[in-house]
C-alpha positions as protocol buffer text, in pm:
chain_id: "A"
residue {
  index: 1
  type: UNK
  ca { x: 10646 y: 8949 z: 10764 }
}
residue {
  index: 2
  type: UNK
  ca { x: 10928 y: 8699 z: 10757 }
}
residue {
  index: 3
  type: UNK
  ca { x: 11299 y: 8886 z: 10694 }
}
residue {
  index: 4
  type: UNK
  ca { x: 11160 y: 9237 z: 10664 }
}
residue {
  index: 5
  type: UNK
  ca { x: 10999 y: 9506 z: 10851 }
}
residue {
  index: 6
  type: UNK
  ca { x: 10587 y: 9497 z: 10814 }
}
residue {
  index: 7
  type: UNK
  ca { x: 10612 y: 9899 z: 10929 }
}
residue {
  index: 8
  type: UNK
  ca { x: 10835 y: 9922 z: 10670 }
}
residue {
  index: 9
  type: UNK
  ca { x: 10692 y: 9781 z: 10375 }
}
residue {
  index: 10
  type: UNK
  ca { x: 10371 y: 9949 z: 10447 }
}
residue {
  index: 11
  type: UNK
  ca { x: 10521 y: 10318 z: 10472 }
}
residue {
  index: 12
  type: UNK
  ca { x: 10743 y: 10211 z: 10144 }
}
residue {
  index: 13
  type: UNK
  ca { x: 10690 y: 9981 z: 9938 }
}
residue {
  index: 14
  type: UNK
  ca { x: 10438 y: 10179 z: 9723 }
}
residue {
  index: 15
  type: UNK
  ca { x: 10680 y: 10417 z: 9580 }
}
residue {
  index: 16
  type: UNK
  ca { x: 10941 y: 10179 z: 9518 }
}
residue {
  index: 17
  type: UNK
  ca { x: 11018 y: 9774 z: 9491 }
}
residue {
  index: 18
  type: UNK
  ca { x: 10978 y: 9518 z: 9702 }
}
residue {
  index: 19
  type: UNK
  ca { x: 11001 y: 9135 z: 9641 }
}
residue {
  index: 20
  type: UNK
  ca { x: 10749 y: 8908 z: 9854 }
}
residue {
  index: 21
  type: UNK
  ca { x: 10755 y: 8534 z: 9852 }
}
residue {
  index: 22
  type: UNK
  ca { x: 10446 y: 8293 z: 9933 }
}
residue {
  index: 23
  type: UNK
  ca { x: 10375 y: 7942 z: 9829 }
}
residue {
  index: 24
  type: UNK
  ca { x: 10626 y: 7907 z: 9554 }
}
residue {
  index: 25
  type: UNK
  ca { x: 10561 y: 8223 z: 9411 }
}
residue {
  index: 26
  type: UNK
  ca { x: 10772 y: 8590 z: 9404 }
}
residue {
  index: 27
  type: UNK
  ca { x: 10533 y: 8854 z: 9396 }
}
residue {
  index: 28
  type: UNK
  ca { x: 10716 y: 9201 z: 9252 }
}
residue {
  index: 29
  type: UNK
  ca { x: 10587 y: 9497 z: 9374 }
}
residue {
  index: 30
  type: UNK
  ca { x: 10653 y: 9862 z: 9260 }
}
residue {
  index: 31
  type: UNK
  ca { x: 10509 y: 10189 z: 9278 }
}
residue {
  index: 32
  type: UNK
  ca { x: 10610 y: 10507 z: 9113 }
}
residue {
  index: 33
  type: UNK
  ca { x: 10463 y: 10832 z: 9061 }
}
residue {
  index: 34
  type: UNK
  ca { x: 10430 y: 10929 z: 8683 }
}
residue {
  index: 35
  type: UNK
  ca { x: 10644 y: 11269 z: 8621 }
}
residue {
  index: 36
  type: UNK
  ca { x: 10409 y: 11391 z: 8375 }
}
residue {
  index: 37
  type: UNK
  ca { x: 10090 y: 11351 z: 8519 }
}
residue {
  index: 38
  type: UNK
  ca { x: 10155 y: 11353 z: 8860 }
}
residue {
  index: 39
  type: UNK
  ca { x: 9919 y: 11012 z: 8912 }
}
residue {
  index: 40
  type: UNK
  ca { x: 10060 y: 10706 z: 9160 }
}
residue {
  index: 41
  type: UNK
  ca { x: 10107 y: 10381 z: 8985 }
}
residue {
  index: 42
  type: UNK
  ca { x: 10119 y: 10035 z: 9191 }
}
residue {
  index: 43
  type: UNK
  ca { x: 10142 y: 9693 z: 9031 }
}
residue {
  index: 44
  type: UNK
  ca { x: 10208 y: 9343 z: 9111 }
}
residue {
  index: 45
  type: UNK
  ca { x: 10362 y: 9064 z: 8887 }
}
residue {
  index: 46
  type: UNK
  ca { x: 10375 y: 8681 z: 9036 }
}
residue {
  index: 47
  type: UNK
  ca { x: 10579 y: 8379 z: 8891 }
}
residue {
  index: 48
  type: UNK
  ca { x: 10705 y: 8058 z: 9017 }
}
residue {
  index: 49
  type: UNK
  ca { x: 11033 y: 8074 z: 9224 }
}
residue {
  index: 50
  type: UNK
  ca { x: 11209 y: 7880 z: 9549 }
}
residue {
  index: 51
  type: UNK
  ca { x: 11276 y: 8039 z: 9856 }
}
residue {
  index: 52
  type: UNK
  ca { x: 11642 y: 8052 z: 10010 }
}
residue {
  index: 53
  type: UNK
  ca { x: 11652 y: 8062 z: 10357 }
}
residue {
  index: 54
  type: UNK
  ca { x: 11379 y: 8376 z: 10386 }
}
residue {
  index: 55
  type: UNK
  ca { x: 11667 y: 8563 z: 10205 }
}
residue {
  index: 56
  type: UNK
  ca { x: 11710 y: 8485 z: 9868 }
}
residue {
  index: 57
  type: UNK
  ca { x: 11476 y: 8402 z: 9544 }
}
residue {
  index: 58
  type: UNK
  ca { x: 11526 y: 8192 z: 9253 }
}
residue {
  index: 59
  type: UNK
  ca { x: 11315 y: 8227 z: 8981 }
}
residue {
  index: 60
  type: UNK
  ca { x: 11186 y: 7860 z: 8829 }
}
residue {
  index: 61
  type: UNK
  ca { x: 11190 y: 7809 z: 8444 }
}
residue {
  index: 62
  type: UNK
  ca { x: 10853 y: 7679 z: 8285 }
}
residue {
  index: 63
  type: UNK
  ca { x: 10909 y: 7327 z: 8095 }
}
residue {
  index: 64
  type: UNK
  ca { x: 10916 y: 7590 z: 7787 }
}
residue {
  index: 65
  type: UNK
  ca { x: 11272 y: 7747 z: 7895 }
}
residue {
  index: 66
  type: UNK
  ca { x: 11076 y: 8104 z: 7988 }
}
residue {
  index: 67
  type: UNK
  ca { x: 10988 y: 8279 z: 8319 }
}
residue {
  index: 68
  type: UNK
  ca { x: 10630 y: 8362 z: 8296 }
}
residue {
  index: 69
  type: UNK
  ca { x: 10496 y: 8646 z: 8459 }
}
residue {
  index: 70
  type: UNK
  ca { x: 10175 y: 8750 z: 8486 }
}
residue {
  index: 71
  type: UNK
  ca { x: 10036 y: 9117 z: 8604 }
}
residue {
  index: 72
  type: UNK
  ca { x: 9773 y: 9047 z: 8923 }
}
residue {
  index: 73
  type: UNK
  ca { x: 9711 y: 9376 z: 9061 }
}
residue {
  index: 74
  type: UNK
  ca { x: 9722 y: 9738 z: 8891 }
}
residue {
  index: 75
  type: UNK
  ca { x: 9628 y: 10031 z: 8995 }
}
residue {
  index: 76
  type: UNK
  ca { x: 9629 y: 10409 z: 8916 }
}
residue {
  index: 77
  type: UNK
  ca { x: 9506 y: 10723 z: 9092 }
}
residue {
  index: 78
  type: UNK
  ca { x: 9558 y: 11006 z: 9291 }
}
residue {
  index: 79
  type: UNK
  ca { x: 9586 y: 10823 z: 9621 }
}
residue {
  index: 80
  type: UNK
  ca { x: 9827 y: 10583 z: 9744 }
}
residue {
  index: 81
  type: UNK
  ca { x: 9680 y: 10562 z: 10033 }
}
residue {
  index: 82
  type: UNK
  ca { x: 9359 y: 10402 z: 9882 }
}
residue {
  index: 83
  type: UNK
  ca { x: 9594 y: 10175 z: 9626 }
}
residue {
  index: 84
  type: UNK
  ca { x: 9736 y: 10029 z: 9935 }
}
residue {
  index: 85
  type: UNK
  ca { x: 9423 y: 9969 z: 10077 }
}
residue {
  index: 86
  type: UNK
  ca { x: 9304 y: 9779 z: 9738 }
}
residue {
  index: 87
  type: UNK
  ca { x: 9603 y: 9595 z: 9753 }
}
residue {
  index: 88
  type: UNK
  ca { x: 9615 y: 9516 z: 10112 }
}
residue {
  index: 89
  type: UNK
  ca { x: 9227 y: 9383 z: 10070 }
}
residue {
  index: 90
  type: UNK
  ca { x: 9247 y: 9210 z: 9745 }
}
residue {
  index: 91
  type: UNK
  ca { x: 9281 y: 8809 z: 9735 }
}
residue {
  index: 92
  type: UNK
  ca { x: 9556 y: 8769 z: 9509 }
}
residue {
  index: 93
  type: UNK
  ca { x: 9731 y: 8531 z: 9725 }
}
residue {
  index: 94
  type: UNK
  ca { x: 9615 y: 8217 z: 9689 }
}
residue {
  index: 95
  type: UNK
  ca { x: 9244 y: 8362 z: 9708 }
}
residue {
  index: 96
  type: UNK
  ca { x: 9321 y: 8505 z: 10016 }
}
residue {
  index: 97
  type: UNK
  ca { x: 9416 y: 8919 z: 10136 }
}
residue {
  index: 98
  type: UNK
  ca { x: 9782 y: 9018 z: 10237 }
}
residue {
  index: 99
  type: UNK
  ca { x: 9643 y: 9057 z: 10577 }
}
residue {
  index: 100
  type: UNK
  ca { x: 9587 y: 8706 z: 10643 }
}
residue {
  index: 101
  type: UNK
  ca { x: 9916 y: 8559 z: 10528 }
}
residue {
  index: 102
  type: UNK
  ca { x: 10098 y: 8863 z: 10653 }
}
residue {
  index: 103
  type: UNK
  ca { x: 10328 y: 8657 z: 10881 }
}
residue {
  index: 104
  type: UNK
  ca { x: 10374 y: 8341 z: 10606 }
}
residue {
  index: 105
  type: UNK
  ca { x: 10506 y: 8611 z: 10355 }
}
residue {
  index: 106
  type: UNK
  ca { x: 10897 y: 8690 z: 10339 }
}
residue {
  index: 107
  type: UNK
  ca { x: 11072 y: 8989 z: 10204 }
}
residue {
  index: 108
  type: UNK
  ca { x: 11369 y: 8861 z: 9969 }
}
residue {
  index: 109
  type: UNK
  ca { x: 11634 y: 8981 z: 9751 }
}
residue {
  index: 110
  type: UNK
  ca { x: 11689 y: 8798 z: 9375 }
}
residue {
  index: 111
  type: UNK
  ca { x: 11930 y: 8529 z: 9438 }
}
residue {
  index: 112
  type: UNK
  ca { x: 11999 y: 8563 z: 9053 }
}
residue {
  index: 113
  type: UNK
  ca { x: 12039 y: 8219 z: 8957 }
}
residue {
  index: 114
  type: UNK
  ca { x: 11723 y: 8025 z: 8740 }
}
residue {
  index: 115
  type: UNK
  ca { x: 11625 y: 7720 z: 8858 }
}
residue {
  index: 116
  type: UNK
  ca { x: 11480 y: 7460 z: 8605 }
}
């Protein structure tokens, strides 16, 4: 994992945010645990954005003037253990599992400006 701690994101980022970069795209992360049912929630959303020196992300405007999102991964249970498996094993990068692009991804913080 490029600018972040692998051991770290994978004892983490379930039950909180994290911000992963690959191939042109920011892939938000969070987990949180539901106060009144007690049930884990994970999800990832993915939209275009550049890369600043493995530190920094700006998101990229669509020819429409709008950041578009869209939700790639969601899951709910009583595990998050076995929701970071499923995430860790799907192919929603590119087709292809967190596993195998584990050193190409990078760990960034919004650089807050938009890019058009």
């Amino acid at each position: 994992m490029i600018n972040g701690n692998l051991e770290q994101f994978l004892d983490l980022g379930w039950c909180t945010e994290a911000t992963l970069f690959y191939n042109g795209y920011i892939y938000w992360c969070e987990g949180y645990v539901d106060s009144n049912t007690g049930l884990k929630h994970f999800f990832v959303d993915k939209w275009r954005a550049e890369n600043e020196k493995n530190l920094y992300y700006h998101s990229v405007l669509e020819t429409d003037n709008t950041i578009k999102s869209e939700r790639i991964f969601e899951r709910t249970g009583d595990d998050f253990d076995l929701i970071k498996k499923e995430f860790l094993e799907s192919t929603i990068f590119d087709g292809i599992t967190f596993w195998q692009i584990e050193k190409e991804i990078a760990w960034l913080d919004d650089g807050g400006d938009i890019f058009l």
